[in-house]
N, C-alpha and C positions, 0 to 999 in steps of 0.2 A: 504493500500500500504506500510506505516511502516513499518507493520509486516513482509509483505514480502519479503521486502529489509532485514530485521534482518536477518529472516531465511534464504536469500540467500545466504547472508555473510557469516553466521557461517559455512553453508555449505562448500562452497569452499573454505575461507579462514581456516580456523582454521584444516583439514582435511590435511596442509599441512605439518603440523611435523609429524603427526600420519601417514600419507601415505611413511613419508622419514625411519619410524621405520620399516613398514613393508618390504621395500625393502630390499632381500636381500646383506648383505654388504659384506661377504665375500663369493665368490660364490666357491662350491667345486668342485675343480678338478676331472676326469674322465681319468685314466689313462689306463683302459682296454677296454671299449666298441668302443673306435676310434671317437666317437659323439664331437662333437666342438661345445661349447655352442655359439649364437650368441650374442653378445654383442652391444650394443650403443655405439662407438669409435667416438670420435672428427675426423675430416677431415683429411686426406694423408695431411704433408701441402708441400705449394707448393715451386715454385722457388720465389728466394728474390726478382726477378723482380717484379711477381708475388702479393706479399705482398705489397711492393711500390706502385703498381697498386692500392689496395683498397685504400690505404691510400691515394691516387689521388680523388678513387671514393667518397669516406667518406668528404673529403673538399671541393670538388665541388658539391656533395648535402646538405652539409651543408651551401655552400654561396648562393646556389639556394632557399634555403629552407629560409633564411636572408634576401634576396631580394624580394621572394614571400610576408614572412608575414610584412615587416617594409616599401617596397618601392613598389610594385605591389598590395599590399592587394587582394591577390587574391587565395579566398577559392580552386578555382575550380584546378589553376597553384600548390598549395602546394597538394591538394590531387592524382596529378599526378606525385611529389617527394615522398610520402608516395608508391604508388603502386610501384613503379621503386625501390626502398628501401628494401620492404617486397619481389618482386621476386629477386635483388640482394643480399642482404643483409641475405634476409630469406631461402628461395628456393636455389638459387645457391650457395652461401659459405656456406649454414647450420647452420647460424648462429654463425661463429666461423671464424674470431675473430670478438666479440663485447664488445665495451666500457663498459656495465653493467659487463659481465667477465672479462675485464681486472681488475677492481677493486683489484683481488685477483693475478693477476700477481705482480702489482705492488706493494703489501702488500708482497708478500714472495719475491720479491727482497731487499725490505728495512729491511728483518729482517735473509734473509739467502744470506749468501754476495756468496755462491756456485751457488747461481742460476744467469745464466746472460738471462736478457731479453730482448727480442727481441726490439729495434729500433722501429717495425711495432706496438707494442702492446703499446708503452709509447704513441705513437701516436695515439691511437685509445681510451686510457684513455686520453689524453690530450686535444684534438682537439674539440671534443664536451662540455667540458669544458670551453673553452679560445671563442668558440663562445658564450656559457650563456651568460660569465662575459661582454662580449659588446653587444651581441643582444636578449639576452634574452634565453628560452628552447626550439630554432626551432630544435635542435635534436632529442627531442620527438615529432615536429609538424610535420615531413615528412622524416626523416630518422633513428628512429631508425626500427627494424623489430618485434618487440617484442607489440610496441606500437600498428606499424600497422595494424598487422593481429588482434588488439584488436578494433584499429578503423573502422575496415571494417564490426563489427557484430553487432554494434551500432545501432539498431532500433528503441526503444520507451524510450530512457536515463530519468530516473526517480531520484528526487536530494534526496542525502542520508540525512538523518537527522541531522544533525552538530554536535550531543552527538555521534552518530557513526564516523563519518568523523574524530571528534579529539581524539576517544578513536584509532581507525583504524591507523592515521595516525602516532602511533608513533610505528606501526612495523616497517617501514624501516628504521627506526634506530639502532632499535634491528638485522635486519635480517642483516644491513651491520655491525656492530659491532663484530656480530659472524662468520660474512665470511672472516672481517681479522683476527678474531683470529685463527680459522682452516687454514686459507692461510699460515697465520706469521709461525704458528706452524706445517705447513710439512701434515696437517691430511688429506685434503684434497681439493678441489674446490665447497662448496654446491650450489653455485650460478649457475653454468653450472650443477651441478648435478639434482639439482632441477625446474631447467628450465622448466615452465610448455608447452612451444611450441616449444622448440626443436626437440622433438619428430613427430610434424608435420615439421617441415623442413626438417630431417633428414629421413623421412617414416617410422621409426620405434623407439620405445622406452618401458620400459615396462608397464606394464598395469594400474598400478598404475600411474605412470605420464602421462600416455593418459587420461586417470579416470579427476586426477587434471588439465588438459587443458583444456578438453571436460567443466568441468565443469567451467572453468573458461572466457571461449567462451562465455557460456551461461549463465554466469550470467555478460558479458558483453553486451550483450544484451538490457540490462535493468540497469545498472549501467557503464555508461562509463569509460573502461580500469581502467578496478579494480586493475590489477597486478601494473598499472605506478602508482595509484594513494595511494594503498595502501600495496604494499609490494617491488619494488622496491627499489636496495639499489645505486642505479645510481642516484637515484631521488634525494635523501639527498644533492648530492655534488651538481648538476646541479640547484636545491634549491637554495643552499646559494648562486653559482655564479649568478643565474639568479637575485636577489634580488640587487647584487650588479651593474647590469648592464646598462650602460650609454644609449644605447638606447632600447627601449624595443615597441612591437608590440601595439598598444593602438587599446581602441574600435572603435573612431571615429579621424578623419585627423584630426580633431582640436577641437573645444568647444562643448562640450557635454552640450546638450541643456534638459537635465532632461526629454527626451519622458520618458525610461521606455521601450521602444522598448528592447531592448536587455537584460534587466533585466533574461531572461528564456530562453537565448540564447547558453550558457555556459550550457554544458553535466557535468562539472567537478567541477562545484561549485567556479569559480577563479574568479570572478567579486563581488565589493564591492559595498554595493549601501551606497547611500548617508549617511554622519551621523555628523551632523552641532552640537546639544546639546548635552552636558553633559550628562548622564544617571543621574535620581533620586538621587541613592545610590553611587552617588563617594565616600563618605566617607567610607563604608562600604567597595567599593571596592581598596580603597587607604589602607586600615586595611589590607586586605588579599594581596595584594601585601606587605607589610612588614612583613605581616609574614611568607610569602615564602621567600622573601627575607636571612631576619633572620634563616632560615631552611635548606637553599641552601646546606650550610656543612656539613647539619646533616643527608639531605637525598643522597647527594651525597655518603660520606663517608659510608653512610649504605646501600646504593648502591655496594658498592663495595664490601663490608664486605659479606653482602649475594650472591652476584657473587662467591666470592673466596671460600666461600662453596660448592659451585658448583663445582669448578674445578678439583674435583676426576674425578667427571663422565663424565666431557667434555672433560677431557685428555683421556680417553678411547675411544674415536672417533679415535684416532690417532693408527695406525695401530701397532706400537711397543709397545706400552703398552696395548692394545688388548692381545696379544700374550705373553708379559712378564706376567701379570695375568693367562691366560690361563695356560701357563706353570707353572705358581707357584702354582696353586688349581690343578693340575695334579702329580706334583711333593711331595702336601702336602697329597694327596687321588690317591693312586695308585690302586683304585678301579675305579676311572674313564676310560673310555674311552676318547683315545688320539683321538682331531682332527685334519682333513686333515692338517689343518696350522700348529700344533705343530710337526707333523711327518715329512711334509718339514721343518722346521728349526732345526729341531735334525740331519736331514742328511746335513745339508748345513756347521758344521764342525766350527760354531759360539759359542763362550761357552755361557751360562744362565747365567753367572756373566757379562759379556759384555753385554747382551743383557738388564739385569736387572739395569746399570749402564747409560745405554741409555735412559729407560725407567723412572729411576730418572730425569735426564737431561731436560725431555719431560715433567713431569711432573711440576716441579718448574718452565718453561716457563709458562703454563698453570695458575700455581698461581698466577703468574704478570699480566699474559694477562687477565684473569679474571678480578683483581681487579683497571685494565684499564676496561675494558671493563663495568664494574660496575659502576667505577666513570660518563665515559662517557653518557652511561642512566641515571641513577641518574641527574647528570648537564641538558639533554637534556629534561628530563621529567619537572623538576624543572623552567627549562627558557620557555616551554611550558605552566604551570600552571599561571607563571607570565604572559607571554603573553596576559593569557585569561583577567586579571584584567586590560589591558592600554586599555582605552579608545582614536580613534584617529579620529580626526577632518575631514572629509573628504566631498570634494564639487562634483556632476557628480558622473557618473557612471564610476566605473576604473578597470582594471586591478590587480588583486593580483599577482605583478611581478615573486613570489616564485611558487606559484602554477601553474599562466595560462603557456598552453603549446604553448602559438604563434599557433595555429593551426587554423585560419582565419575565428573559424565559426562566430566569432558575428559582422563581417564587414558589413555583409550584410543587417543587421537589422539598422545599423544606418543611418537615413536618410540622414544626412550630409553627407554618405559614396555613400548614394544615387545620390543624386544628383553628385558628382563628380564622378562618372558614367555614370551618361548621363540617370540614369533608371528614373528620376522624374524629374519635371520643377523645378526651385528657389521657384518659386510660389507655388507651393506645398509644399518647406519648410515654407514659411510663414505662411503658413496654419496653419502646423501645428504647430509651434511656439503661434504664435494667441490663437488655441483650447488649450493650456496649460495653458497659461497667463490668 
C-alpha cells in the first residue's frame, strides 16, 4: 500500500509544474479566419451589493461551520455546510472570489500601490483567517469549495507514511512563496491559474488542468484532500492562525480516557497519540537540534543565494520581459522569424529602449523577490528540520491544532462523545473504562 500511495503522489502531485509548462502561455492571435478562440475567463463580476452578499455568505458559514465543530459537535450539521459551500461557493460563483486567491490580491496590492483592491477580496482573505486565530480551521471543515469537492471522493482514506507527509508538506510553502512573488511582480495569478477544480466549477478548462483535477479526485480517493493537505498555499496562513487559537475543536467534550477508539479516525493524519517518555536518544537528538540551530544562517542565506540565481528565468514569466528578450534575439538574428507578440508591439508605436528599460525594472524586482523568497524557504525548511528533533510531553489523544481541519469526523468515535449523545448508557462507559484498566 506504500508503494502505492508513492506512486500516487508523484503522479499527481509532481505533474503539476510540468502540466503549467505545457500550457500554452501566450496564445496567438487569429486575425483572418474570424475563429475566436474560447478561453477560461474569471466570472462577469457582479454589482457591489452583490459582492457584500458573499461576504455575508462567507461569515455566516463560517460561524455555522464554529458552532457545528466546537459547540454542536456535529459531523453530520458540518457536512451539510461543506455541501451548501461546494454548490455556493463552487458551482455558483465558480469559484471566484476565494480566500486561497485572494492570497495574491492582497500581495500585488502591498507591492503595487496602482492597484486598488476591492473591500470584498480583503474580506474574503481576512475572515477565514481571524476565525483560525479563535476557532481553529473550520474554513477548511465546511466552507471552503476546493476542500469540499475533495471531501466528497473520500472512500477508502489510507495514512500517508510520515517521511512523505513531511517531505510533501513543505510545498505549500514553496507554492505560496512563489504566488506572491509572480503576484508582487505584475507576472501573473498561478494560484487561480492552476487551480486544479476550477475547471469543474467553471464547465470548462483546458485539458491539461482537467488531466491534473481528474487526477487529483482520484487520488483523493485514497489519500484524503491531497491539494488542502499538500499543496495548498491558504493552508500555510490558516496553519499558523489555527495553532495560535484560543479555542479549538477537541476529540472528546472533556477527559480522554486513552480507549484508542479514535486513534484511525483522522483521514489526514492530525491526531497525536500519547507520548509521556523521553525517547532513548535525547542526546543525540539534542546534538542535531544545535546543529540546525547553529546552521539556521547558513542555510537560510544559501537559500537565498540559490533562489537569486534563479531569478533570470523567473522574471521571464513576466510578460515584458518575455517580449523584451524576444525582441532582443530578433533584433540580434534578423534571420528569425518575428512572433505574433513582437509584431503587435512594433505597431503599438512603444520604443525597444522603453520597453527594455521596463524590462530592467522587472527584473531587479525579481532579484529581491527571489532572494526573499529564498531566505523565507530556507528559515521554513530549517524551523521544520528543528521541529522534527523536540520531543513533546503529551497525555490523551489530541488534536494537532495546525493541521486538524475541525471537520467532526472523530467525535463520533469517542465514547464520552457517546454517551453525551444519548447513543450509549454511563454504564457502558464504565465498561469500558474497567476493560482498559
Amino acid at each position: 500500500m506504500k508503494i502505492l500511495i508513492t506512486a500516487l503522489l508523484t503522479f499527481c502531485l509532481k505533474p503539476a509544474l510540468a502540466l503549467a509548462q505545457a500550457i500554452e502561455r501566450f496564445p496567438k492571435p487569429d486575425f483572418e479566419s474570424g475563429y475566436q478562440r474560447l478561453l477560461l475567463e474569471t466570472p462577469v463580476p457582479r454589482s457591489l451589493a452583490l459582492e457584500y452578499f458573499d461576504v455575508f455568505v462567507l461569515w455566516a458559514a463560517l460561524s455555522l461551520a464554529s458552532w457545528f465543530a466546537l459547540k454542536s459537535r456535529s459531523r453530520r450539521k458540518m457536512f451539510g455546510v461543506m455541501v451548501f459551500s461546494l454548490a455556493y461557493f463552487g458551482f455558483f460563483r465558480k469559484g471566484c472570489i476565494c480566500p486561497v486567491g485572494s492570497v495574491q490580491n492582497v500581495s500585488l496590492a502591498l507591492f503595487n500601490t496602482s492597484y486598488a483592491i476591492p473591500l470584498t477580496a480583503i474580506a474574503f482573505f481576512a475572515l477565514p483567517l481571524l476565525f483560525a486565530l479563535f476557532f481553529g480551521r473550520v474554513f477548511c471543515a465546511g466552507v471552503c469549495p476546493l476542500g469540499a469537492i475533495q471531501d466528497a471522493v473520500v472512500l477508502k482514506p489510507t495514512k500517508v507514511p510520515s517521511w512523505i507527509a513531511h517531505i510533501l508538506g513543505f510545498l505549500p510553502y514553496a507554492y505560496l512563496g512563489f504566488a506572491v512573488l509572480f503576484a508582487a511582480t505584475g507576472a501573473g495569478f498561478i494560484i487561480c491559474q492552476y487551480d486544479p477544480f476550477v475547471g469543474f466549477f467553471r464547465f470548462g478548462a483546458s485539458f491539461n488542468m482537467i488531466v491534473l483535477g481528474a487526477s487529483m479526485l482520484l487520488l483523493g480517493t485514497v489519500v484524503a484532500r491531497p491539494y488542502c493537505r499538500f499543496l495548498c498555499p491558504y493552508g500555510v496562513l490558516l496553519n499558523w492562525m489555527s495553532r495560535l487559537s484560543k479555542w479549538h475543536a477537541t476529540i472528546t467534550p472533556s477527559e480522554c480516557i486513552d480507549c484508542r477508539l479514535c486513534e484511525e479516525s483522522c483521514p489526514f493524519g492530525a491526531i497525536n497519540t500519547p507520548s509521556e517518555a523521553p525517547p532513548l536518544d535525547r542526546r543525540k537528538r539534542l546534538r542535531q537540534m544545535a546543529i540546525l540551530i547553529v546552521l539556521l544562517p547558513l542555510i537560510t542565506l544559501g537559500s537565498g543565494w540559490v533562489m537569486s540565481r534563479l531569478s533570470a528565468p523567473l522574471s521571464r514569466q513576466h510578460f515584458t520581459v518575455y517580449l523584451a528578450d524576444q525582441i532582443m534575439r530578433e533584433n540580434a538574428d534578423t534571420t528569425l522569424e518575428r512572433s505574433e507578440e513582437s509584431n503587435i508591439f512594433r505597431a503599438s508605436g512603444v520604443t525597444t529602449d522603453e520597453l527594455f528599460q521596463e524590462a530592467g525594472i522587472i527584473r531587479r524586482k525579481y532579484k529581491t523577490g527571489s532572494w526573499i523568497l529564498g531566505i523565507f524557504l530556507g528559515l521554513m525548511l530549517s524551523l521544520k528540520l528543528i521541529n522534527l528533533t523536540i520531543h513533546r510531553r503529551q497525555e490523551g489523544y489530541k488534536t494537532d491544532s495546525g493541521h486538524c481541519l475541525s471537520c467532526a469526523r472523530c467525535f463520533s468515535y469517542c465514547p464520552i462523545e457517546q454517551v453525551r449523545r444519548g447513543e450509549i448508557d454511563p454504564d457502558e462507559l464504565v465498561s469500558i473504562q474497567q476493560s482498559l484498566n
